[in-house]
C-alpha positions as a Markdown table, in Angstrom:
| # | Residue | x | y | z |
|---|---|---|---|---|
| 1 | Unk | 6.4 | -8.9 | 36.2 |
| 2 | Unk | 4.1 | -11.2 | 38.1 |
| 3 | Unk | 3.4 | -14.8 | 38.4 |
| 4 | Unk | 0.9 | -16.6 | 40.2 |
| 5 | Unk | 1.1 | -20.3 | 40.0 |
| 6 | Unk | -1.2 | -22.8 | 41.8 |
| 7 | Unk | -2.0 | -20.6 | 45.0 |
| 8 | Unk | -3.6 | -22.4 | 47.5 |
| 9 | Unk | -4.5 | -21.6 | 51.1 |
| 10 | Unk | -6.9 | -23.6 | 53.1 |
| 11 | Unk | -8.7 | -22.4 | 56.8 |
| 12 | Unk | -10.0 | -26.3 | 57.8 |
| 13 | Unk | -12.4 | -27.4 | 55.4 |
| 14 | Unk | -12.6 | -23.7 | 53.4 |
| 15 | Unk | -10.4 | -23.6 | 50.2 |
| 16 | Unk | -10.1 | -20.2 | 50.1 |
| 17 | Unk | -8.0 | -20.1 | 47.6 |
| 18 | Unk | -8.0 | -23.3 | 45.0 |
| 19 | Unk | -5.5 | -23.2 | 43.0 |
| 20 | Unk | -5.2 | -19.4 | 41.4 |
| 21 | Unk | -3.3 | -19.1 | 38.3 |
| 22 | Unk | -2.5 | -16.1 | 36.7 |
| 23 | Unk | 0.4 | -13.9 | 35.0 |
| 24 | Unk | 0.6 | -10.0 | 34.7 |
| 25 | Unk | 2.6 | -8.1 | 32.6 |
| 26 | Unk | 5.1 | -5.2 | 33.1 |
| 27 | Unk | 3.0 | -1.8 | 32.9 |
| 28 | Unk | -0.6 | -4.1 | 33.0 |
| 29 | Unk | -3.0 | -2.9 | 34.7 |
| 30 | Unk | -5.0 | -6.1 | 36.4 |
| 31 | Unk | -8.2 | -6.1 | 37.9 |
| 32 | Unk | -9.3 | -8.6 | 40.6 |
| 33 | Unk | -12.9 | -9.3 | 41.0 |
| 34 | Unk | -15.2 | -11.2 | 42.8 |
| 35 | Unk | -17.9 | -11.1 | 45.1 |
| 36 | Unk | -17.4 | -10.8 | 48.8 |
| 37 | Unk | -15.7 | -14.1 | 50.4 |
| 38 | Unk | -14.1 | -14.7 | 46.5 |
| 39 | Unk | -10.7 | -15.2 | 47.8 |
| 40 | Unk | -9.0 | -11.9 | 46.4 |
| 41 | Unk | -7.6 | -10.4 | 49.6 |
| 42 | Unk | -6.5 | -13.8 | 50.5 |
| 43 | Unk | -4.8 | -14.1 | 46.9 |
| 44 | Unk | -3.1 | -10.4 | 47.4 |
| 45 | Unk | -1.7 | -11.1 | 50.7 |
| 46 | Unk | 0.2 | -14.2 | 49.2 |
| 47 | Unk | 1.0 | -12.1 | 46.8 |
| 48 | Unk | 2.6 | -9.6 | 48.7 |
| 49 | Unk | 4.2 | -12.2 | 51.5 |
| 50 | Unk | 2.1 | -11.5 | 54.1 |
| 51 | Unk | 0.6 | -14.7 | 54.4 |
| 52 | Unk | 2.2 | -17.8 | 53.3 |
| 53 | Unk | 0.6 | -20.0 | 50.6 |
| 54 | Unk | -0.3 | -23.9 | 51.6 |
| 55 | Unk | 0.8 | -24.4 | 48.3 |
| 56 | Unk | 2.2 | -22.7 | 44.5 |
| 57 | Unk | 4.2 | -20.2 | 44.2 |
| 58 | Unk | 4.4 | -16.1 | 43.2 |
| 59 | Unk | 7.1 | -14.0 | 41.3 |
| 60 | Unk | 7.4 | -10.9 | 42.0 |
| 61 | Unk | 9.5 | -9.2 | 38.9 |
| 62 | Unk | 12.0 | -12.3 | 38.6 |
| 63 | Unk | 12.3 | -12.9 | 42.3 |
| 64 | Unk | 10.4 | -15.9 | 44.1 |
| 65 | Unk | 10.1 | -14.7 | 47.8 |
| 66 | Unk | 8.1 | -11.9 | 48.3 |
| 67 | Unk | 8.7 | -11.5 | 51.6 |
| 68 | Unk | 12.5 | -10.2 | 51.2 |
| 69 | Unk | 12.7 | -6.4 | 51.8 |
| 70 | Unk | 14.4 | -6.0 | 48.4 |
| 71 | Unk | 11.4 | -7.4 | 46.8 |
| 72 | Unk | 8.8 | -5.5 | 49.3 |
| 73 | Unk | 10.6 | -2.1 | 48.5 |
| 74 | Unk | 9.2 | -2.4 | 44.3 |
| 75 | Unk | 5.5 | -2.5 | 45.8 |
| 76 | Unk | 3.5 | -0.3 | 46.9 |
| 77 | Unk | 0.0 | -1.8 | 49.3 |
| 78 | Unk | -3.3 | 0.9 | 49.2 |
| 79 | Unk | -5.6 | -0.8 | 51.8 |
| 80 | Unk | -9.2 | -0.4 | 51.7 |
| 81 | Unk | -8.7 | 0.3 | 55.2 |
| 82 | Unk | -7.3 | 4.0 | 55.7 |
| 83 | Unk | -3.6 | 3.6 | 56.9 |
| 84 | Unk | -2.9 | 6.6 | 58.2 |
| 85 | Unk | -2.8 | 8.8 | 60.9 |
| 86 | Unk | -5.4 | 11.4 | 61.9 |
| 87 | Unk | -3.3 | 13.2 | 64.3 |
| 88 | Unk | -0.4 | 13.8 | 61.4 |
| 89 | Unk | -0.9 | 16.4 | 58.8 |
| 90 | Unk | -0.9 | 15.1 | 55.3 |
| 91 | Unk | 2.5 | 15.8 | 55.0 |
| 92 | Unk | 3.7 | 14.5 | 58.2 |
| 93 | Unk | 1.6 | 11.4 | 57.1 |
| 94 | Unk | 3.8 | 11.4 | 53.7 |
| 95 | Unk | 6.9 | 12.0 | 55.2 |
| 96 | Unk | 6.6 | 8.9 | 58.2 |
| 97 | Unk | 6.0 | 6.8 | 55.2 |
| 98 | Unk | 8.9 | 8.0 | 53.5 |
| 99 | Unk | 11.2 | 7.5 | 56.2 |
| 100 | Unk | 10.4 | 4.4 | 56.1 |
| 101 | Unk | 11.7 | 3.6 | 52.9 |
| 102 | Unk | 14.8 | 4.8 | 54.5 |
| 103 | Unk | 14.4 | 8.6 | 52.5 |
| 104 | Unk | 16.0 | 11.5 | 54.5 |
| 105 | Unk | 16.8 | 14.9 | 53.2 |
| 106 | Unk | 16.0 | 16.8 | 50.1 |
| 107 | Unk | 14.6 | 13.8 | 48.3 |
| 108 | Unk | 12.1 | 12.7 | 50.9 |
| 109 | Unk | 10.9 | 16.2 | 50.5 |
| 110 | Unk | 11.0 | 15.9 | 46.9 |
| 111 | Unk | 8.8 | 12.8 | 47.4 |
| 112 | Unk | 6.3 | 14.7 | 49.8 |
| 113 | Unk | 5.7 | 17.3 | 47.5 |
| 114 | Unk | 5.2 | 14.8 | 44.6 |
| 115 | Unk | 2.3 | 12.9 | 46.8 |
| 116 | Unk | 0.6 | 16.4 | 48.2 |
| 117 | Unk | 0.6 | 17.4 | 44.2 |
| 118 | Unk | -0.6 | 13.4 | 43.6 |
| 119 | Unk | -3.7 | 13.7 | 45.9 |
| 120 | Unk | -4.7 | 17.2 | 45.0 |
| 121 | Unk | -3.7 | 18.2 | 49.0 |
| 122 | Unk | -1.3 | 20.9 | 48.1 |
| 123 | Unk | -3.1 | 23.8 | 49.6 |
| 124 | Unk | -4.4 | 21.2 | 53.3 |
| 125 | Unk | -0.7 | 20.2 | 53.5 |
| 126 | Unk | -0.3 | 21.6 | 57.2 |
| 127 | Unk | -4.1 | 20.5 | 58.2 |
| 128 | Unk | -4.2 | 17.6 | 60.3 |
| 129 | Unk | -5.9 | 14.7 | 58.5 |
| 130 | Unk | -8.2 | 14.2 | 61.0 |
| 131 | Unk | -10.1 | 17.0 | 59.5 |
| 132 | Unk | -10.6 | 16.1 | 55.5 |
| 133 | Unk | -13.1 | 14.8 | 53.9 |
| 134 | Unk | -13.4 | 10.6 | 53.4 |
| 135 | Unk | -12.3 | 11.7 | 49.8 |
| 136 | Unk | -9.4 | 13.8 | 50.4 |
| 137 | Unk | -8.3 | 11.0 | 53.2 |
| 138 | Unk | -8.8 | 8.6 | 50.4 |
| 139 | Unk | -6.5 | 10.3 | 48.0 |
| 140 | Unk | -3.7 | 10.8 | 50.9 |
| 141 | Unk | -3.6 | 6.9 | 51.7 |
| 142 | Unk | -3.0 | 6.3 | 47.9 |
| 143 | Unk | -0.5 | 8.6 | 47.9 |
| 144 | Unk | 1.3 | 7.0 | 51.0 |
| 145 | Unk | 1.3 | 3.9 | 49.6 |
| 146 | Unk | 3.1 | 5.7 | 46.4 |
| 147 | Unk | 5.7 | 7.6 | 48.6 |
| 148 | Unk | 8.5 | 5.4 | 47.6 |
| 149 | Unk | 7.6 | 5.1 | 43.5 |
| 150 | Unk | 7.4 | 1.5 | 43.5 |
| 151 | Unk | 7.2 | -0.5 | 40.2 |
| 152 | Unk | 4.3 | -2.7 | 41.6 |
| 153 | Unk | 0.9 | -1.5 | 42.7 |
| 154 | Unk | -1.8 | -2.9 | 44.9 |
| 155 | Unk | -4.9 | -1.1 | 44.8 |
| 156 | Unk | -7.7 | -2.2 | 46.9 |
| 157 | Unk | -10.9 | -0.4 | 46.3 |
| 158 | Unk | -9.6 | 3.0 | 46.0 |
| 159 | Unk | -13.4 | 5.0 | 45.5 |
| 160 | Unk | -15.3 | 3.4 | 48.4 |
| 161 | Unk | -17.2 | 6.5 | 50.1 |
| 162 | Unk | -16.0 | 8.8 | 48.0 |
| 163 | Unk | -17.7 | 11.9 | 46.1 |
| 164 | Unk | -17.5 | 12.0 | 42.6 |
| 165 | Unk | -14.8 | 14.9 | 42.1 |
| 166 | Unk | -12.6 | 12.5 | 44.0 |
| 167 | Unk | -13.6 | 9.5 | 42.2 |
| 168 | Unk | -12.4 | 11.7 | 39.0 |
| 169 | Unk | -9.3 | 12.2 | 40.8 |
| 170 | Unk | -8.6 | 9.3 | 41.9 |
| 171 | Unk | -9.2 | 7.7 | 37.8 |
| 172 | Unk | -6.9 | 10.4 | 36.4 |
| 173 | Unk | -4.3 | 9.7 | 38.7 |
| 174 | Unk | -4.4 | 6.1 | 38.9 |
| 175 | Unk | -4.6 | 6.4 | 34.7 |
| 176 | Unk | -0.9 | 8.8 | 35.8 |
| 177 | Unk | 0.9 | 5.9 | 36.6 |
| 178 | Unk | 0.1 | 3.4 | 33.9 |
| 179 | Unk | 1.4 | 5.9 | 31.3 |
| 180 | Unk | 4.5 | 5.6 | 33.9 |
| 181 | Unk | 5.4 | 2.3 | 33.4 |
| 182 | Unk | 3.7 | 1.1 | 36.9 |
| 183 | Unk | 2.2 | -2.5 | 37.1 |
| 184 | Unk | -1.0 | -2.0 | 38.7 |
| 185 | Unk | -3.4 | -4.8 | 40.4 |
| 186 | Unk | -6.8 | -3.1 | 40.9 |
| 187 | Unk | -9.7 | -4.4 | 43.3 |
| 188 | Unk | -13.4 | -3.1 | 43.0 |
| 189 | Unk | -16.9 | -3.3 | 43.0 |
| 190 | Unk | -18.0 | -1.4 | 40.7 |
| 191 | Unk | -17.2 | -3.2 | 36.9 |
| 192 | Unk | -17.5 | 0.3 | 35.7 |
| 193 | Unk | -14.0 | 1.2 | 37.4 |
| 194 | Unk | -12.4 | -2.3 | 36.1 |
| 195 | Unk | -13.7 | -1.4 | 32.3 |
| 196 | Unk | -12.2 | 1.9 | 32.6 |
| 197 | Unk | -8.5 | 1.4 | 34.0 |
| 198 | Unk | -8.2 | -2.3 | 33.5 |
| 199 | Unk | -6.3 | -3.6 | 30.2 |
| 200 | Unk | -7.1 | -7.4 | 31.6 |
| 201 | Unk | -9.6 | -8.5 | 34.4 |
| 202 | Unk | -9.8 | -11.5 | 36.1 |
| 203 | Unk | -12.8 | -12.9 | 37.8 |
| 204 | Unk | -12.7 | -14.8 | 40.7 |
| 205 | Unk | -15.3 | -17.1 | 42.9 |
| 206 | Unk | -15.1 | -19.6 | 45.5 |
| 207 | Unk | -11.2 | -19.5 | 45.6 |
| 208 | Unk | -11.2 | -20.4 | 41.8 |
| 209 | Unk | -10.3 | -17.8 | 38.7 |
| 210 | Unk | -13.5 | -18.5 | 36.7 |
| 211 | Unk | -11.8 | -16.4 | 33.8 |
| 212 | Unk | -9.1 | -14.0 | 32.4 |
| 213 | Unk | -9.2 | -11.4 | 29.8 |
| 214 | Unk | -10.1 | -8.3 | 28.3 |
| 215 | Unk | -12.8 | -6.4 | 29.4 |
| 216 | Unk | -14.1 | -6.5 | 25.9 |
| 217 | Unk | -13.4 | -9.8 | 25.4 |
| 218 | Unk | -14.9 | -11.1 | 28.2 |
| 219 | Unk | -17.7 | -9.3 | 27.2 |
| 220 | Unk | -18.0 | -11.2 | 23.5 |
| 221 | Unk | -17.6 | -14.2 | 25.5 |
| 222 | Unk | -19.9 | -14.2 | 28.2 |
| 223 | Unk | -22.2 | -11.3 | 28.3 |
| 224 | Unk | -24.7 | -12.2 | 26.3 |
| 225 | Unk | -27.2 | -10.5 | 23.7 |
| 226 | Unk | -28.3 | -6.9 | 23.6 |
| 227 | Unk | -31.8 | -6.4 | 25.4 |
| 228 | Unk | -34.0 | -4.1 | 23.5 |
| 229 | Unk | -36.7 | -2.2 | 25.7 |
| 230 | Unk | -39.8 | -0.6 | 23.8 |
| 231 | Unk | -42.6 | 1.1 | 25.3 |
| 232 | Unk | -45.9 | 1.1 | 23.8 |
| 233 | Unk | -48.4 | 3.7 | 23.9 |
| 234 | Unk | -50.9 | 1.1 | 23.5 |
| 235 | Unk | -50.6 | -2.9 | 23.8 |
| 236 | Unk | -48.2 | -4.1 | 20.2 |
| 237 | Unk | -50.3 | -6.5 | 17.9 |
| 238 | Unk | -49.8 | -10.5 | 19.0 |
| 239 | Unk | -46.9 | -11.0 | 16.5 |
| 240 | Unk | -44.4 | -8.3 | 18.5 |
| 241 | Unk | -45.5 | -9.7 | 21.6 |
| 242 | Unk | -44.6 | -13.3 | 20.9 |
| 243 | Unk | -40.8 | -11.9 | 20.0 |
| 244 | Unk | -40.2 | -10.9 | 24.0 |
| 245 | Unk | -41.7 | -10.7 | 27.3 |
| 246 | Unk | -44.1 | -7.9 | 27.6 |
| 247 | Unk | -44.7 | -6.3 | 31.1 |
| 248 | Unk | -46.3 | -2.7 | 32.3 |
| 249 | Unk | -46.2 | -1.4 | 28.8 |
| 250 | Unk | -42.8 | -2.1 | 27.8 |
| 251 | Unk | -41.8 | -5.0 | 25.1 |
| 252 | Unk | -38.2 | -6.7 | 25.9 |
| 253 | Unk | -36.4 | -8.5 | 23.4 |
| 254 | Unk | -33.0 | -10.3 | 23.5 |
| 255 | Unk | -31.1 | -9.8 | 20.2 |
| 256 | Unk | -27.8 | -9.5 | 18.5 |
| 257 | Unk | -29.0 | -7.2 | 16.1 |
| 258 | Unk | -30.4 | -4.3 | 18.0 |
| 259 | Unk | -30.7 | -2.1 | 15.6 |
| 260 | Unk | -32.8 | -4.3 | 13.0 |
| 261 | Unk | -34.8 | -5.2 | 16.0 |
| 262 | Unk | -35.8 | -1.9 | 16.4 |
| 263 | Unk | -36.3 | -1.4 | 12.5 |
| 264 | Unk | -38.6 | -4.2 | 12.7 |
| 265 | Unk | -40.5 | -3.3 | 16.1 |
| 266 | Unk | -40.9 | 0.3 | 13.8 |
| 267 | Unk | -42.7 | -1.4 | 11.6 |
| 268 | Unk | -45.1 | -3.3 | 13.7 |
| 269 | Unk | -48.0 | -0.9 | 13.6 |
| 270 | Unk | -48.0 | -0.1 | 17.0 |
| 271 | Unk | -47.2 | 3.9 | 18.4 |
| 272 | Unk | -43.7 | 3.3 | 20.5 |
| 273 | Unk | -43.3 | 5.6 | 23.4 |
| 274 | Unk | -39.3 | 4.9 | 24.3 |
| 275 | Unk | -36.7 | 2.9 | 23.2 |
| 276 | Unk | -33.7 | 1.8 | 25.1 |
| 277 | Unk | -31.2 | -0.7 | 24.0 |
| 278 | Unk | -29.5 | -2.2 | 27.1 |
| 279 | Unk | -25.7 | -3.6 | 25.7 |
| 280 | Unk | -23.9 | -6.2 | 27.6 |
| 281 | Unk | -21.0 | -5.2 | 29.9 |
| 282 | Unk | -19.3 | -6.4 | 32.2 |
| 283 | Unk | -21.2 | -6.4 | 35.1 |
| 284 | Unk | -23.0 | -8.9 | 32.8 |
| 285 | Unk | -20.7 | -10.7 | 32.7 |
| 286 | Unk | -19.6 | -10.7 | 36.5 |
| 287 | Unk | -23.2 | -11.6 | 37.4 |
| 288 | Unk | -23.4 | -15.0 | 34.7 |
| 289 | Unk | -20.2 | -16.5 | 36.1 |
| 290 | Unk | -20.8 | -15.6 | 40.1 |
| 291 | Unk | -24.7 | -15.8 | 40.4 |
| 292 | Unk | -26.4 | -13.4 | 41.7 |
| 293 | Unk | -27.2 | -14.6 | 45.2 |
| 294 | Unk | -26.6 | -12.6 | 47.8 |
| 295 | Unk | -22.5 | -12.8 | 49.1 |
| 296 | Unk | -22.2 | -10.9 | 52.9 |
């Protein structure tokens, strides 16, 4: 459905974007991720033929200029950046987006009801959007972007701001359209999200994809061993200590075994307060291949 071959976009002496390679499958739902200044919006407005490449080339389900309307009209853009309108209702706001996708008549309707139902707006459809909430003005600028069903879906940090019933809402839709078929290409945050809704993830820094796969997998590959927390009532005999690093009453140990760990820590002699067993994820796994420096 999408190919991605040897992006690359320079700005003077800044590679934005160095050579991104990647290939995403009909009905996939892709996460890109990467710290701030990675090169991911760069990467998705090539993507979507808004900003030419220096170099490489993207496909677009078969077709090799994204910039041609017939092309444009399979995808579907949700900014980070609200685009719409304050001073239409929500469905005024679904049915200017409609029109232009050139829909007129009963099936534009058709499709404004299907996006008030989409963003759980049903019952504000007639408020103006300048009064909802960020979340409800969340949900109507994913559903604009949706108006015209397209097969391809860009997705750009749908939750930022958002309270958690709309979060939820968000999820269960977005989760709606990959049991419909759509090819989704998901940007966020929060690895949480990506783990959810993503089948594959790829991480990107310094113009460069540092890796592509499964959450799961990526978590095998690069997250590391388990951490095991124990808090002692009392400071643990000299052989538990020289296992970990003990701090403020609490014994951490790295393992791969977490649960003998904690069998053995039982059997120590010492009273244990609390246990926690910290698992690796992905955010793990984001933070070993980006750093953890500060990116503003």
């Amino acid at each position: 459905m999408i190919e991605v071959r040897e992006l690359h976009k320079n700005y003077g002496d800044l590679h934005a974007v160095d050579g991104v390679s990647f290939e995403i499958a009909a009905g996939e739902a892709f996460g890109l991720l990467g710290p701030n200044g990675a090169g991911k919006s760069t990467t998705i407005l090539m993507i979507v033929g808004a900003l030419a490449p220096d170099s490489g080339q993207v496909m677009l389900d078969g077709q090799v200029d994204p910039t041609r309307a017939e092309v444009r009209r399979k995808v579907g853009i949700a900014p980070q950046d609200l685009a719409i309108y304050d001073e239409l209702t929500g469905s005024e706001n679904l049915a200017f987006f409609g029109k232009l996708y050139g829909m007129r008549g009963a099936k534009l309707a058709e499709r404004v009801d299907w996006g008030l139902e989409f963003a759980g707006l049903e019952d504000r459809r007639a408020d103006r959007a300048a009064g909802y909430s960020g979340g409800m003005k969340r949900r109507l600028n994913l559903a604009c972007a949706l108006i015209h069903a397209p097969r391809i879906f860009f997705c750009d940090e749908p939750t930022v701001g958002v309270d958690p019933q709309s979060r939820n809402h968000i999820f269960e839709s977005i989760e709606g359209l990959k049991r419909d078929g759509c090819t989704l290409i998901y940007t966020t945050h929060y690895m949480e999200e990506a783990e959810r809704l993503c089948d594959r993830v790829a991480i990107i820094d310094s113009g460069k994809v540092l890796a592509v796969d499964t959450p799961a997998a990526l978590v095998d590959q690069h997250g590391g061993a388990s951490i095991v927390e124990a808090e002692f009532t009392e400071a643990p005999p000299p052989d538990l200590l020289q296992r970990g690093t003990f701090a403020d009453g609490w014994l951490k140990l790295e393992t791969d075994r977490p649960i003998e760990a904690i069998a053995a820590l039982g059997k120590g002699g010492a009273d244990i307060a609390n246990l926690r067993i910290r698992r690796p994820n992905l955010e793990r796994v984001f933070l070993h291949l980006t750093g953890r420096s500060l990116r503003d």
